[in-house]
C-alpha positions in Angstrom: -9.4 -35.1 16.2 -13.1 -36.0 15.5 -14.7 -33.4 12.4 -17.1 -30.7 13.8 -20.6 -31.4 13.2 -21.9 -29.4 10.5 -24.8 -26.9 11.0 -27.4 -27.7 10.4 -27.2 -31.1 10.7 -27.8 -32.0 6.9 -30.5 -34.4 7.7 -32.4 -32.4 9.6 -36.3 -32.2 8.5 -37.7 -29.6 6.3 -40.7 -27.7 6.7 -42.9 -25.4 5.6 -45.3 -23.4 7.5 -47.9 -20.4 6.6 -46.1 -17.9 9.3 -43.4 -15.4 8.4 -40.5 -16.7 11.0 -38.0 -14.3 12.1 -35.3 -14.7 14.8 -35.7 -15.7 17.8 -39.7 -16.8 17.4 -41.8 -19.8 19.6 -43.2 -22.0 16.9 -46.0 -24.0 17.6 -46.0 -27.2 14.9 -49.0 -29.3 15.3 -51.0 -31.6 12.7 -49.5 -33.8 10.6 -46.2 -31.8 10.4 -46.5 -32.5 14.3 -46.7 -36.1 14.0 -44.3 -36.4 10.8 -41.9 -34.8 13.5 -42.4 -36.5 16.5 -43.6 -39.6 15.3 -42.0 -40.6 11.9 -39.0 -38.2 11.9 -38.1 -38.9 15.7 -37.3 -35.3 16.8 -37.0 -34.5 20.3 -36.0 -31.6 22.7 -32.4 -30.2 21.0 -32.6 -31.6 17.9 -32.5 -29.1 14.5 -35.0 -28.5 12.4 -35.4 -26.2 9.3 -38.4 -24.0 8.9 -39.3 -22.0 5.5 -41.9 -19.9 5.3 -42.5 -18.7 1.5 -41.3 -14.8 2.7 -38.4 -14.5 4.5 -36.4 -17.7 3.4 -34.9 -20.9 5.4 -34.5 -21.2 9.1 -32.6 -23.4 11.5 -35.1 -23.7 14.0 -33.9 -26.1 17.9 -36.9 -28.2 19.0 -38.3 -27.4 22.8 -40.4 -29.9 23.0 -41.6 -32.3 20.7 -45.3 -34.5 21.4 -48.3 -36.3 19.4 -50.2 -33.2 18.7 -47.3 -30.4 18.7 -43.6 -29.9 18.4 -42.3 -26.4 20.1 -39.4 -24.9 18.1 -37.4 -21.7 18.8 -36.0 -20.0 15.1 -32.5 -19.8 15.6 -30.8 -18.6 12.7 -31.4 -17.5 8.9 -29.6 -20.2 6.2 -30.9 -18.8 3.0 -33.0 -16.1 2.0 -35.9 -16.6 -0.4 -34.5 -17.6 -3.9 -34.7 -15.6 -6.9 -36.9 -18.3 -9.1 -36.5 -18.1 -12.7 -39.4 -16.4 -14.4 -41.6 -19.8 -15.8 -44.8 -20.2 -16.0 -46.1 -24.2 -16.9 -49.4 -23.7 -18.4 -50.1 -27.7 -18.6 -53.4 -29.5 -19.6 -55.2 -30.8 -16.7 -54.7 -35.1 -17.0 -55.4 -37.7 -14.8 -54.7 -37.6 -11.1 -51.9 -39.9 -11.0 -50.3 -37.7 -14.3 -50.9 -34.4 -13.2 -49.8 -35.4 -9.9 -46.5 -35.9 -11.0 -46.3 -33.2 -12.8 -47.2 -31.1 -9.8 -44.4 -32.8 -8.1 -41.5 -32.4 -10.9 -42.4 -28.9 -11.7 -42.1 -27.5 -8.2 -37.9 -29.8 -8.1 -36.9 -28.5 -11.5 -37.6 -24.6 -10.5 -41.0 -23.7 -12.5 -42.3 -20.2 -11.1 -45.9 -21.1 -11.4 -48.2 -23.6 -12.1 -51.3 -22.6 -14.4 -53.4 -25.7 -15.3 -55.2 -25.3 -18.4 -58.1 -26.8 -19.5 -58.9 -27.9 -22.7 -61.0 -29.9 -25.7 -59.7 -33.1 -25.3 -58.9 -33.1 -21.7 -59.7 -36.1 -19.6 -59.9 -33.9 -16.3 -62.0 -30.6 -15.7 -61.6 -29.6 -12.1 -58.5 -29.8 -9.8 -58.5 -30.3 -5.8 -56.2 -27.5 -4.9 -56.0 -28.1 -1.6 -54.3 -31.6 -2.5 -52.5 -29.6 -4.8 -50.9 -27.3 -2.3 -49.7 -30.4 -0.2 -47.8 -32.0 -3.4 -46.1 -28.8 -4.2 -44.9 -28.3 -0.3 -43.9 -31.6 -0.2 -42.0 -31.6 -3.1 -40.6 -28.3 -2.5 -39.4 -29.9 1.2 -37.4 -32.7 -0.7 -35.7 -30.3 -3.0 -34.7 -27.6 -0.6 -36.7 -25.0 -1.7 -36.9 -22.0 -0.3 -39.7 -20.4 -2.7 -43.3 -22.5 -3.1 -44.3 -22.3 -7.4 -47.6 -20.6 -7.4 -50.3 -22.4 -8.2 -53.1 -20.6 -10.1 -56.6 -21.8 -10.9 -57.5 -23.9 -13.7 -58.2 -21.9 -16.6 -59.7 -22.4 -20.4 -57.4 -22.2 -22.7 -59.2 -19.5 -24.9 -59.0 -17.8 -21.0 -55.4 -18.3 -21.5 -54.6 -16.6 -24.6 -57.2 -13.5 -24.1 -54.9 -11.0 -23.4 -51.5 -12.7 -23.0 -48.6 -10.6 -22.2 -46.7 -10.1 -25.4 -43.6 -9.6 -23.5 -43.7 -13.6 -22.7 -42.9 -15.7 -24.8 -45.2 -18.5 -24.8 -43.4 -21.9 -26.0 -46.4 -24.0 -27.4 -45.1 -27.7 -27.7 -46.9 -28.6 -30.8 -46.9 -32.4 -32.1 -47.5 -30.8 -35.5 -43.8 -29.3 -35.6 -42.2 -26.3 -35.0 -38.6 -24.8 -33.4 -36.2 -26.8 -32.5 -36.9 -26.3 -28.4 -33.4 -25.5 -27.4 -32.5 -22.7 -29.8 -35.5 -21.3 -29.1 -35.3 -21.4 -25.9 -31.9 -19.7 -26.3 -32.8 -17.7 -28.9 -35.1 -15.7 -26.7 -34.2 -15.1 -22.6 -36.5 -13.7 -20.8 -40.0 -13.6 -19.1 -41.4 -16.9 -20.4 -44.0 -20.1 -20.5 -44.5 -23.4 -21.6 -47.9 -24.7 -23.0 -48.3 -28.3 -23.0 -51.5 -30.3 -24.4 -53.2 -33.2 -22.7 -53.0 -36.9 -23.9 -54.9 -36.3 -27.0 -53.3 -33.2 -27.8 -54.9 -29.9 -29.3 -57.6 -30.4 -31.9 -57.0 -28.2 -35.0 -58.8 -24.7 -33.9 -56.7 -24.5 -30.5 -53.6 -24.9 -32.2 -54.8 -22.3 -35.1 -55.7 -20.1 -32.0 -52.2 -20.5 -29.9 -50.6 -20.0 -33.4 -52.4 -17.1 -33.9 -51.0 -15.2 -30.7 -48.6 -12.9 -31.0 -46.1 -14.2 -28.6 -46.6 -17.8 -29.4 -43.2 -20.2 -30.2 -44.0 -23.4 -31.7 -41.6 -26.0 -30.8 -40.8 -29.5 -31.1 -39.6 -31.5 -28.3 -37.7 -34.2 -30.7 -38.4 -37.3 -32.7 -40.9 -39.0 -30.3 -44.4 -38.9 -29.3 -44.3 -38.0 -25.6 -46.8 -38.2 -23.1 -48.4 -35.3 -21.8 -46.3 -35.4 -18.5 -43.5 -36.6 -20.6 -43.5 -33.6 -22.3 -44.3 -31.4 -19.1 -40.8 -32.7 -17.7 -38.4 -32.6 -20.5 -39.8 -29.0 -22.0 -39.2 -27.1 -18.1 -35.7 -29.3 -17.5 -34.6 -27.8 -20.8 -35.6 -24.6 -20.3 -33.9 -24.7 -17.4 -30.6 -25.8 -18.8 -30.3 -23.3 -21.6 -32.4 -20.0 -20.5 -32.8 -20.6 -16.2 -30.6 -21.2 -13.1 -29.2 -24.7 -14.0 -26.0 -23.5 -15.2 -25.5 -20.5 -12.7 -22.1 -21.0 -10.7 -23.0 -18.3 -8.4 -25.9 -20.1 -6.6 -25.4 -19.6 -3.4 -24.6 -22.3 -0.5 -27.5 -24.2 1.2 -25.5 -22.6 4.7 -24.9 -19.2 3.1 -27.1 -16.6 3.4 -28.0 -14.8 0.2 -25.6 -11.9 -0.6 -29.2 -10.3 -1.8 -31.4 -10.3 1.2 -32.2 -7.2 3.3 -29.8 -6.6 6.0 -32.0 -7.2 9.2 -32.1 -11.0 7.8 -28.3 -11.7 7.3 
């Protein structure tokens, strides 16, 4: 006896779009997710896809018709609500394109809540394009099965940064000049928190005398090694993530299970 396909078809495509879906909904799909769809992904009428929407969580979504300029999908059934994402903010030093990109990208897979570029002395970059941004972070978050997008805020001086920082987050400052070993502090304080990480020529001496100087400020050191800035970026949030966020939660729910959390009209 041949095994019962599973539902959804695990490699069905992954989108996000800017509407709030609910049962039962016409989607109209046209762009580039239209021709990544019909043209690279090969969907046609009947075929699954899944649809997230940044509000009410993942859909399973059957295709009606699927063309050039615009793919047709009915929303047929709620997977997973929106997840509960751990409570970290990266505030990471603008770098070059290529750099930053990737940090954009690896942020939004390993879980980071938001994404607040920081700009600084010694950085090599001054402006970001958000709107290229925004693409990398969907993207990324369409690979890793996300069902929440990071925020992304605007670029911000660091002096912008520390005026008026919430003492009750704790703001881990990776600081080549020493500090905390990363993972006891990291375990050593759960909560609301953020990670500050310097560009390639790191903090000159007042900005580390000024993130010293704020209250909630953790120095840390991220071992034995002189990592680049999206080096750094990576290992500091995957750590974090192991000792203080959702890594090591056994009750994460099943990508087919709806959340035992969401509101009852979207079980």
């Amino acid at each position: 006896m041949s095994a019962t396909p599973a539902w959804p078809p695990r490699s069905a495509p992954r989108l996000f779009l800017t509407t709030r879906l609910a049962a039962g909904d016409v989607q109209r799909i046209e762009g580039q997710q239209a021709h990544y769809l019909s043209r690279v992904m090969r969907v046609g009428p009947g075929d699954t896809i899944i649809l997230c929407d940044n509000a009410t969580g993942e859909w399973a979504a059957r295709v009606q018709s699927a063309g050039k300029r615009s793919v047709i999908a009915e929303t047929v059934e709620l997977l997973r609500c929106r997840e509960d994402v751990p409570d970290l903010v990266l505030c990471v030093a603008l770098l070059k394109k290529p750099r930053f990109d990737l940090v954009l990208e690896k942020a939004t897979e390993l879980g980071v809540r938001t994404i607040q570029p920081v700009i600084t002395r010694r950085c090599v970059a001054d402006a970001l394009n958000a709107e290229r941004a925004r693409t990398i972070i969907t993207e990324a978050a369409e690979q890793c099965a996300r069902t929440a997008l990071p925020e992304l805020a605007l670029p911000v001086t660091l002096a912008g940064i520390l005026r008026g920082w919430d003492p009750a987050r704790t703001l881990y400052f990776a600081d080549e000049a020493g500090g905390a070993q990363a993972a006891d502090a990291f375990a050593a304080r759960i909560g609301p928190a953020a990670l500050l990480i310097g560009p390639e020529g790191g903090f000159d001496d007042a900005e580390r005398d000024a993130v010293r100087a704020t209250a909630a400020a953790r120095a840390i050191t991220l071992g034995p090694r002189v990592l680049r800035a999206e080096t750094a970026a990576i290992a500091a949030v995957s750590l974090w993530m192991g000792v203080a966020g959702d890594w090591a939660d056994a009750r994460a729910d099943s990508p087919a299970t709806p959340s035992a959390a969401c509101p009852p009209g979207l079980r």
